[in-house]
C-alpha atoms as a printed R data frame, in Angstrom:
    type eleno elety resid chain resno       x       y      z
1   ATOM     1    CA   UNK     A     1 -35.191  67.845 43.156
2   ATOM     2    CA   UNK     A     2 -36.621  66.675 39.745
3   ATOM     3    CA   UNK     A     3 -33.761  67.163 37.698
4   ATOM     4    CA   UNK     A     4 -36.120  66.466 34.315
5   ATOM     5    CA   UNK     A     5 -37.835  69.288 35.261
6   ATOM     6    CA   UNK     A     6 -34.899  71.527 36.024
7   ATOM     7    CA   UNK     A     7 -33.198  70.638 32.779
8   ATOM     8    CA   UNK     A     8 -36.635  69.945 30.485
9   ATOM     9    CA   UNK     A     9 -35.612  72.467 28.209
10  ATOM    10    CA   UNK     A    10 -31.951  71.647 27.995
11  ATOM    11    CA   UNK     A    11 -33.045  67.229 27.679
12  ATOM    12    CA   UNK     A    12 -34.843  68.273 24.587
13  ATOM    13    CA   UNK     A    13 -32.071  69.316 22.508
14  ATOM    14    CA   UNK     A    14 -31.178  66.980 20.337
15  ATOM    15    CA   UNK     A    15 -27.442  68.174 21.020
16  ATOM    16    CA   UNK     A    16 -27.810  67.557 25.074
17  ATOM    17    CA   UNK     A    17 -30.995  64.963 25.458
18  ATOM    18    CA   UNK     A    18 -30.123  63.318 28.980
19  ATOM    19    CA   UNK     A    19 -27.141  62.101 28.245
20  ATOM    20    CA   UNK     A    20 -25.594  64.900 27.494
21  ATOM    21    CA   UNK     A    21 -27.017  66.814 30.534
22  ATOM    22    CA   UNK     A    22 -24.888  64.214 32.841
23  ATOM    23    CA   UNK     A    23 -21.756  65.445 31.177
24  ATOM    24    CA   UNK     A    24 -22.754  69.237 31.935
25  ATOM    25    CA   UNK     A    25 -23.517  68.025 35.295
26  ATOM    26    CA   UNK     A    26 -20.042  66.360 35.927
27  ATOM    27    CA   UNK     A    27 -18.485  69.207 34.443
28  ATOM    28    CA   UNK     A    28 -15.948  71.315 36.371
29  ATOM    29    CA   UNK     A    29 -15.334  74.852 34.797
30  ATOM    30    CA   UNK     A    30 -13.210  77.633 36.348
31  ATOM    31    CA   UNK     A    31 -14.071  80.852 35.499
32  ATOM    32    CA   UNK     A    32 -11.448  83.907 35.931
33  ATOM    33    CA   UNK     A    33 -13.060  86.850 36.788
34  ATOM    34    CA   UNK     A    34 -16.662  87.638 38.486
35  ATOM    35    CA   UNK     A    35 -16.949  90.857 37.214
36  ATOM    36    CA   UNK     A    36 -19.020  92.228 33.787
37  ATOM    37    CA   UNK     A    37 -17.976  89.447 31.749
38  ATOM    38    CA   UNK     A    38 -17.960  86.643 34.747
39  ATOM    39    CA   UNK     A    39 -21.087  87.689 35.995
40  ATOM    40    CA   UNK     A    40 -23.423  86.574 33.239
41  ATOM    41    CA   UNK     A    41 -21.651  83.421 32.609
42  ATOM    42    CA   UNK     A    42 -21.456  82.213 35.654
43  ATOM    43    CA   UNK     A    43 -25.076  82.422 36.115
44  ATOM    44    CA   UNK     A    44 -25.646  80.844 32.945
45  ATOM    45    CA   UNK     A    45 -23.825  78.059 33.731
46  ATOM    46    CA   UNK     A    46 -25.025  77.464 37.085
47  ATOM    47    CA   UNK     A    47 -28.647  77.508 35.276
48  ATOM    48    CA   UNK     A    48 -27.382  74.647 32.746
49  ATOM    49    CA   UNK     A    49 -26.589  72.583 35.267
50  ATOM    50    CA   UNK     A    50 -22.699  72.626 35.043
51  ATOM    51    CA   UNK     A    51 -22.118  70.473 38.453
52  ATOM    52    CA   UNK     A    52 -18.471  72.238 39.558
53  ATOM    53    CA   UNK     A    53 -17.974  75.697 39.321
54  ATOM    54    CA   UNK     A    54 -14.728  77.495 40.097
55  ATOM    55    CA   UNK     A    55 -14.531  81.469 40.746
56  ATOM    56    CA   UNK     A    56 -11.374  83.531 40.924
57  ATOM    57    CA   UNK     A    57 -11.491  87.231 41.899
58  ATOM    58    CA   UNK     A    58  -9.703  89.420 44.301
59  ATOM    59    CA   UNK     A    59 -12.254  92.531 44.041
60  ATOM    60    CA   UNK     A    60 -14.770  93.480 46.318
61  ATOM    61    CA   UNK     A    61 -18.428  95.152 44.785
62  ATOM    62    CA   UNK     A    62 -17.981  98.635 44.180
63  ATOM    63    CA   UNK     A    63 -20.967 101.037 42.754
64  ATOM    64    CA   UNK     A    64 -19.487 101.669 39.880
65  ATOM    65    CA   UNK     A    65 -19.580  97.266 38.893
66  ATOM    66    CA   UNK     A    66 -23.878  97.535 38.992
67  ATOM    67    CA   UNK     A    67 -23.939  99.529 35.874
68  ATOM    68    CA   UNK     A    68 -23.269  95.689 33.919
69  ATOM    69    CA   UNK     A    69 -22.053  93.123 36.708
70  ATOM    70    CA   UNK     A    70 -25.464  91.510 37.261
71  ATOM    71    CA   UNK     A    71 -24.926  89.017 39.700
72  ATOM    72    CA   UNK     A    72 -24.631  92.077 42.526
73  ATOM    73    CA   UNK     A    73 -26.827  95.147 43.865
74  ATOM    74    CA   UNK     A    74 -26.134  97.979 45.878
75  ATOM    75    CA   UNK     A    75 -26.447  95.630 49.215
76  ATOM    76    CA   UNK     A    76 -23.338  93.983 48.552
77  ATOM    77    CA   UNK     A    77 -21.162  97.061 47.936
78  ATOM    78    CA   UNK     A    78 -17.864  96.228 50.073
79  ATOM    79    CA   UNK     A    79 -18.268  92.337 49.965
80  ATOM    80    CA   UNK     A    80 -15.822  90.205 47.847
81  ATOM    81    CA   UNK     A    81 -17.471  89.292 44.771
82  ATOM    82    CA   UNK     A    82 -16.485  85.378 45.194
83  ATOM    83    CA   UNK     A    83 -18.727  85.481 48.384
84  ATOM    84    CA   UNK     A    84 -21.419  87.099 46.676
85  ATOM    85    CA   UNK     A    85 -20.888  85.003 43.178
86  ATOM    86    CA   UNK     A    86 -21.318  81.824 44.888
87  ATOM    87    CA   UNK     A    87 -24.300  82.624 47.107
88  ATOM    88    CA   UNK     A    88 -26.783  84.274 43.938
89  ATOM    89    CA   UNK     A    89 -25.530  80.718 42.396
90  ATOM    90    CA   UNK     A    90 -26.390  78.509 44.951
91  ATOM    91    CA   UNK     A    91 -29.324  80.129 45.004
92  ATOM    92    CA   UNK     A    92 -30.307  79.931 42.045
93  ATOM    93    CA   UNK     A    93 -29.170  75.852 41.906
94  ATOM    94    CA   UNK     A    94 -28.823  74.683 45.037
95  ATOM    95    CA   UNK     A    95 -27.277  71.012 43.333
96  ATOM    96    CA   UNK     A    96 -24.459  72.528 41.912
97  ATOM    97    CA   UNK     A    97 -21.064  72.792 43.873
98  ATOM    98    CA   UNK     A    98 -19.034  75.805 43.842
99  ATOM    99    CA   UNK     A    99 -15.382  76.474 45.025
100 ATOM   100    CA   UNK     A   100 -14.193  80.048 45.344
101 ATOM   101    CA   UNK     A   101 -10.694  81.533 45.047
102 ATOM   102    CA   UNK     A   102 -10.350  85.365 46.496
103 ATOM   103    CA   UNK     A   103  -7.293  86.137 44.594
104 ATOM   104    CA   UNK     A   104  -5.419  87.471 41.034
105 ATOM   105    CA   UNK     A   105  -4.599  84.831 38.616
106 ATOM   106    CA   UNK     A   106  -0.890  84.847 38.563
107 ATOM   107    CA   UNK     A   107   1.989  82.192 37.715
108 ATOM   108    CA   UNK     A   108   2.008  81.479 41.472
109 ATOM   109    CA   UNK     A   109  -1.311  79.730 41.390
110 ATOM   110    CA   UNK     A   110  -1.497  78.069 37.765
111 ATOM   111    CA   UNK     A   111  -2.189  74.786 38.989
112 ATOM   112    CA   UNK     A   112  -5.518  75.804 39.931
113 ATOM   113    CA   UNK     A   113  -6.469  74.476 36.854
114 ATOM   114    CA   UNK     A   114  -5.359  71.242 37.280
115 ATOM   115    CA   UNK     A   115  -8.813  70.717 39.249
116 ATOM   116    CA   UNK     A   116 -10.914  71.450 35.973
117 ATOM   117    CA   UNK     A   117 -12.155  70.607 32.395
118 ATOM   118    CA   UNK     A   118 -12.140  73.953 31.306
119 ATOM   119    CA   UNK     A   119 -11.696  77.178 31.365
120 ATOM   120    CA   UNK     A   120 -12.915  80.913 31.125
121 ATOM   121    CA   UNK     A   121 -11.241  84.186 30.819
122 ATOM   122    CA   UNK     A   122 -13.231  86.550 31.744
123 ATOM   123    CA   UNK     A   123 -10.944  89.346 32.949
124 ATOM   124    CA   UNK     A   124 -10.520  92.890 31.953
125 ATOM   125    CA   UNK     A   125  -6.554  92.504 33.628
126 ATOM   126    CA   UNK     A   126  -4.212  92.311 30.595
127 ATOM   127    CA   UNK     A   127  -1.596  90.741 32.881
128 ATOM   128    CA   UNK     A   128  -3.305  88.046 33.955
129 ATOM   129    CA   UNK     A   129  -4.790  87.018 30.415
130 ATOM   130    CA   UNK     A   130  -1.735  86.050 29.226
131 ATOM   131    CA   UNK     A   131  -0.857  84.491 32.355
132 ATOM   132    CA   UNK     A   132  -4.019  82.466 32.074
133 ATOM   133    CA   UNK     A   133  -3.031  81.481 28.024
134 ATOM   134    CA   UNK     A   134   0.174  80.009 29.617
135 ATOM   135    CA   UNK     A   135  -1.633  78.422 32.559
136 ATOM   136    CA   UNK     A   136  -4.041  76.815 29.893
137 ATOM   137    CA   UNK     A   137  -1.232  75.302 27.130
138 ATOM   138    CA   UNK     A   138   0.954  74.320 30.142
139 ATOM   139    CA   UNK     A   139  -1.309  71.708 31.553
140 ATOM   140    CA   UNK     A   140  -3.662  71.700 28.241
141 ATOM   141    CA   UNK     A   141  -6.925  72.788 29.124
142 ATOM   142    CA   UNK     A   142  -9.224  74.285 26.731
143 ATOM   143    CA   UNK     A   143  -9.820  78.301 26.915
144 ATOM   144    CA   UNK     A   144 -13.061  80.702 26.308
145 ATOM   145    CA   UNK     A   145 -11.501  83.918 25.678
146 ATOM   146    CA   UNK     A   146 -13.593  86.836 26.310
147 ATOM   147    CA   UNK     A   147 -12.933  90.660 25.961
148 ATOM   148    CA   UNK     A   148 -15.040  93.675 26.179
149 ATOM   149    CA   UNK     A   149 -14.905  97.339 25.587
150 ATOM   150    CA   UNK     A   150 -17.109 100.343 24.425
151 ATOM   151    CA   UNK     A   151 -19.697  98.465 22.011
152 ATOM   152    CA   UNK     A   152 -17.877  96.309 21.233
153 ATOM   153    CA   UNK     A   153 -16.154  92.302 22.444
154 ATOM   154    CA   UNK     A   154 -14.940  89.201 21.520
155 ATOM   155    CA   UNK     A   155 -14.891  85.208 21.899
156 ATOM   156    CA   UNK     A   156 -12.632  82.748 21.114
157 ATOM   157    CA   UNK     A   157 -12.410  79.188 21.970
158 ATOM   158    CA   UNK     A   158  -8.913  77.888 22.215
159 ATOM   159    CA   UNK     A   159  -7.898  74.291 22.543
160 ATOM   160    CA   UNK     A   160  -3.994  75.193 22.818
161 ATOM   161    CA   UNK     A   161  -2.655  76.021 19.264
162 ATOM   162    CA   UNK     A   162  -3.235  78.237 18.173
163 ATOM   163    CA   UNK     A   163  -3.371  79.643 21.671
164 ATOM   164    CA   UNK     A   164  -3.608  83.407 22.878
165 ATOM   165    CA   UNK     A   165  -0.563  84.601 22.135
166 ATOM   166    CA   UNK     A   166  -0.768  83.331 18.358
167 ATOM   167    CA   UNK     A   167  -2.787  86.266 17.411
168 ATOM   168    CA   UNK     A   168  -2.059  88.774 20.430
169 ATOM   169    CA   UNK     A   169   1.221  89.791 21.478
170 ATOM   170    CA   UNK     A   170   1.311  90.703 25.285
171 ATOM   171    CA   UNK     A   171   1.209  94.522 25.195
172 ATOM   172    CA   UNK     A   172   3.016  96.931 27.093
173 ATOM   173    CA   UNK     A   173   1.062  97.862 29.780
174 ATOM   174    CA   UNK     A   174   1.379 101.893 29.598
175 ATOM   175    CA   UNK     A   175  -0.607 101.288 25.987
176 ATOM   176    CA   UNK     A   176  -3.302  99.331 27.040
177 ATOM   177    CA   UNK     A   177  -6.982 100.787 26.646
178 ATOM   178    CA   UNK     A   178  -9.330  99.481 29.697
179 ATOM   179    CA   UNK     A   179 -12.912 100.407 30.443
180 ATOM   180    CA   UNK     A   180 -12.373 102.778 32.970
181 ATOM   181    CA   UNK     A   181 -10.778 104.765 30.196
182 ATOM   182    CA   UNK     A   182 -13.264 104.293 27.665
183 ATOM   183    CA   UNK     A   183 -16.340 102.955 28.806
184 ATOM   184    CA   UNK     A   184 -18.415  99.894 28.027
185 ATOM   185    CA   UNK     A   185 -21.696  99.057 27.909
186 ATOM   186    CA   UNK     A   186 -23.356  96.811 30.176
187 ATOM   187    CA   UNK     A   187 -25.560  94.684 27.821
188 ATOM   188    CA   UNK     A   188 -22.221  94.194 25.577
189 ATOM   189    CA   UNK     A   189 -20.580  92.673 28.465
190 ATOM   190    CA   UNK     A   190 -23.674  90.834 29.172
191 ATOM   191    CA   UNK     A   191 -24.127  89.436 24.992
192 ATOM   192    CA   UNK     A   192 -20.238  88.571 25.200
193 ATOM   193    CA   UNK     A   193 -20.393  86.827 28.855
194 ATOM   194    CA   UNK     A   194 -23.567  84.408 27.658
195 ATOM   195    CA   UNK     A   195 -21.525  83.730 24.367
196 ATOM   196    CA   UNK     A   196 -18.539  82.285 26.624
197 ATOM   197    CA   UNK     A   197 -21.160  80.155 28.790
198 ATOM   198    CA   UNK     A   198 -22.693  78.499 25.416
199 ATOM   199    CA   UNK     A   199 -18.964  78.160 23.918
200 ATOM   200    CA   UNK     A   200 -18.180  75.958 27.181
201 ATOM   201    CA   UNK     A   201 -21.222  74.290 27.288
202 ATOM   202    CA   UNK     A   202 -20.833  73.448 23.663
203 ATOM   203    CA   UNK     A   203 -17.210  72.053 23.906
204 ATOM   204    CA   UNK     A   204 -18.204  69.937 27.592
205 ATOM   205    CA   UNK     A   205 -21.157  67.751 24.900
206 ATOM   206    CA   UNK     A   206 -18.492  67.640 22.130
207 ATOM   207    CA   UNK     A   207 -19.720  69.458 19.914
208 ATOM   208    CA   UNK     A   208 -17.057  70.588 17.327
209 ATOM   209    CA   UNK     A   209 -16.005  74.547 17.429
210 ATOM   210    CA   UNK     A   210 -14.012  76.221 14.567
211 ATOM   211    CA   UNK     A   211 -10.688  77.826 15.521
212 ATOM   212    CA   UNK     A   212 -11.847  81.442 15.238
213 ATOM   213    CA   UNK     A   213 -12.062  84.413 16.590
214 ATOM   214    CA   UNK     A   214 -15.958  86.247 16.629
215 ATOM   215    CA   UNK     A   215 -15.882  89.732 16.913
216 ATOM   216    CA   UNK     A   216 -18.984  91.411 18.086
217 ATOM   217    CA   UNK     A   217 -20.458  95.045 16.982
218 ATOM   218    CA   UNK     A   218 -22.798  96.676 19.134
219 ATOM   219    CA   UNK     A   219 -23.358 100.124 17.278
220 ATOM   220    CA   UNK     A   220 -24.841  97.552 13.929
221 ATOM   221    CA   UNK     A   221 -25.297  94.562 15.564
222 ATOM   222    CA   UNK     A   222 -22.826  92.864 13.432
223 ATOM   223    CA   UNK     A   223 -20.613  89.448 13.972
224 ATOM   224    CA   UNK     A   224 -17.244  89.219 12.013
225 ATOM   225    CA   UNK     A   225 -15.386  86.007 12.438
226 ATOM   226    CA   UNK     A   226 -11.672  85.916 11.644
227 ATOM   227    CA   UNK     A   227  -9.945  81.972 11.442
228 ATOM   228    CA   UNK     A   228  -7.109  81.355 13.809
229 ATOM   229    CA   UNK     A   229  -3.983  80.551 12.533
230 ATOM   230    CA   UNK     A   230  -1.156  78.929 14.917
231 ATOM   231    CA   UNK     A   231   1.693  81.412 14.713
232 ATOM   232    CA   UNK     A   232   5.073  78.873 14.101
233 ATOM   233    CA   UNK     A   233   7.133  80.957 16.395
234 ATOM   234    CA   UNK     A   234   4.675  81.309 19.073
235 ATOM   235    CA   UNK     A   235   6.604  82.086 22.445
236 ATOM   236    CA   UNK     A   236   3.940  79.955 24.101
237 ATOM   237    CA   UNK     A   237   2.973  77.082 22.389
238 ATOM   238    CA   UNK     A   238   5.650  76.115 20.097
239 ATOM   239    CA   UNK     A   239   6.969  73.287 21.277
240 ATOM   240    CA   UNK     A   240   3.902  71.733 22.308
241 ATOM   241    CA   UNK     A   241   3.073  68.541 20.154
């Protein structure tokens, strides 16, 4: 396949141009969660061209997921949503390689990441999040954070301090606020899922990010962006150099 053509649109960027289309095509991403977030980003990196793709999920496709989780439809209720994830993105780039993992992100299986440049959190599972942050400082591996709920989300790009925990403290989990709860709309996941895909894109050419946190509004269609500061005491990344 003509990968000019494919990529035509992507070449002429001055930022990517062909040489910067090779590094998104020997790019390996994992992304953490194929659900409202996952959903969009994955797709939009498959469409860039990113050449390894990594999916970790342990859900199946429920009903309630096609209200924003875009990569499914009401034929795939009951199937695992890594199956499903990497067939819509090997169709819609057959060149690209995919490798799926049908389970939670937990400390068991942090060297997952070992495998890849990069990587997204695109959970809504508080627990693994922070699991995740760790995973990413440990063997220091850039992290797109993502979170969504009501109108509302947020990205972050994290290179390892300040990490995660710098400017979140793991909560209890009885306090926690989730979707099911509250709600969210599908098109916010969708805004803050893209966001993540051009954040990782953007880091695999080089281009330079700001330590900061964007917050996204919905209801007024505002962006608030709040710098990242490394926390000194940080249970996480402290002693790293």
């Amino acid at each position: 396949m003509d990968n000019n053509n494919r990529y035509a649109r992507n070449i002429i960027l001055p930022e990517i141009g062909k040489n910067g289309q090779k590094k998104l095509n020997h790019a390996k991403i994992l992304v953490i969660g194929a659900g409202g977030l996952g959903a969009p980003a994955l797709l939009y990196l498959a469409a860039a061209g990113i050449g390894n793709i990594g999916i970790v999920d342990n859900d199946i496709v429920a009903i309630s997921n096609l209200q924003r989780q875009i990569l499914y439809d009401e034929y795939f209720i009951g199937r695992p949503k890594v199956e499903v994830a990497e067939e819509k993105l090997k169709e819609l780039n057959s060149e690209i390689t995919t490798k799926t993992y049908k389970q939670y992100f937990s400390k068991e299986c942090m060297h997952i990441l070992t495998e890849y440049d990069l990587v997204l959190d695109c959970t809504d599972n508080h627990k693994s999040r922070f699991v995740i942050n760790q995973a990413c400082v440990k063997y220091n591996k850039p992290l797109v954070y993502g979170a969504a709920m009501g109108w509302q989300g947020q990205v972050a790009t994290l290179t390892g301090q300040p990490c995660l925990q710098c400017f979140y403290e793991e909560p209890a989990l009885a306090t926690i606020d989730t979707c099911e709860r509250n709600g969210i709309l599908g098109a916010v996941t969708g805004i803050i899922g893209s966001m993540q895909a051009q954040e990782a894109i953007k880091y695999i050419l080089g281009i330079k990010q700001a330590e900061e946190l964007i917050i996204y509004n919905g209801l007024d269609n505002s962006f608030k962006k709040l710098k990242l500061v490394r926390d000194q005491q940080c249970s996480v990344c402290k002693n790293q150099p």
